[in-house]
C-alpha positions as CSV (number, residue, x, y, z in Angstrom):
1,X,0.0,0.0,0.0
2,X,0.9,3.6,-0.6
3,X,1.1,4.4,3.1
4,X,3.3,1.8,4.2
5,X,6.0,3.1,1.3
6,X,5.4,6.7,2.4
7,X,5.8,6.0,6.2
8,X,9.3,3.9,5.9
9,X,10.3,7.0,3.1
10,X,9.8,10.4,4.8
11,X,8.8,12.8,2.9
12,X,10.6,16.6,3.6
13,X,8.5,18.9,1.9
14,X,5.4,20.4,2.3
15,X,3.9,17.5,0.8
16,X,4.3,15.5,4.0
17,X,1.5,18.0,5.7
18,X,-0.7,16.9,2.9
19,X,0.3,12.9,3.2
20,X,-0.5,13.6,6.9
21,X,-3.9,14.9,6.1
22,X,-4.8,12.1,3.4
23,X,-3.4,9.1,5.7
24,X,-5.9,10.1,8.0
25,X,-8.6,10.7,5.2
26,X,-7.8,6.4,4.1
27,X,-7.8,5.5,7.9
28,X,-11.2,6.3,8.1
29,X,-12.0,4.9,5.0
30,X,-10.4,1.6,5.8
31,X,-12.2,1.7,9.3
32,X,-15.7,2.4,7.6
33,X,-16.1,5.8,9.9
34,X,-16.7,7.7,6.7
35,X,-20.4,6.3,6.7
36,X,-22.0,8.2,9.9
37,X,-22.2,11.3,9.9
38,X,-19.4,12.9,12.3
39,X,-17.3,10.6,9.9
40,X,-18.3,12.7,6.9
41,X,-17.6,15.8,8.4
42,X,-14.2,14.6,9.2
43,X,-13.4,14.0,5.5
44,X,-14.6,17.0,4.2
45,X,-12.6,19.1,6.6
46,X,-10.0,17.0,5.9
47,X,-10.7,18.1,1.8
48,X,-11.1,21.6,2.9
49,X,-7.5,21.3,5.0
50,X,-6.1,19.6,1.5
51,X,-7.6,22.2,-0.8
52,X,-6.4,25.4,1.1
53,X,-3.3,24.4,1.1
54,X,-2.9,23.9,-2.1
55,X,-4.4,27.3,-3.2
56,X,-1.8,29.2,-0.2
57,X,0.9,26.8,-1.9
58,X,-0.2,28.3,-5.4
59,X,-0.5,32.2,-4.1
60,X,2.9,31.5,-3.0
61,X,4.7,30.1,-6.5
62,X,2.7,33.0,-8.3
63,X,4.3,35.7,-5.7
64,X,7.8,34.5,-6.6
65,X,7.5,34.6,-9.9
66,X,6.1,37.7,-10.2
């Protein structure tokens, strides 16, 4: 699994945040707590967490290169 290759390789970049964010995400996939309903909040905060990053991490790039 993707996991177990990405836990024994560290990752040391700001991608490891997001890997953090998306282990957590499958955990509660694997562990079926995505069906009830506290479980579905969970994942979409943990989208929201995943998507916000990616737009600071975009602002960011732009502001260097401008």
């Amino acid at each position: 699994m993707i996991i177990a290759i990405f836990n024994s390789v560290k990752l040391n970049s700001s991608k490891y945040y997001q890997f953090i964010v998306f282990e957590k995400a499958v955990n509660l996939f694997k562990e079926n707590k995505h069906l009830s309903p506290e479980g579905k909040l969970e994942m979409m905060n943990l989208h929201k967490k995943i998507k916000k990053d990616n737009y600071y991490l975009a602002l960011k790039i732009l502001i260097i290169f401008i």
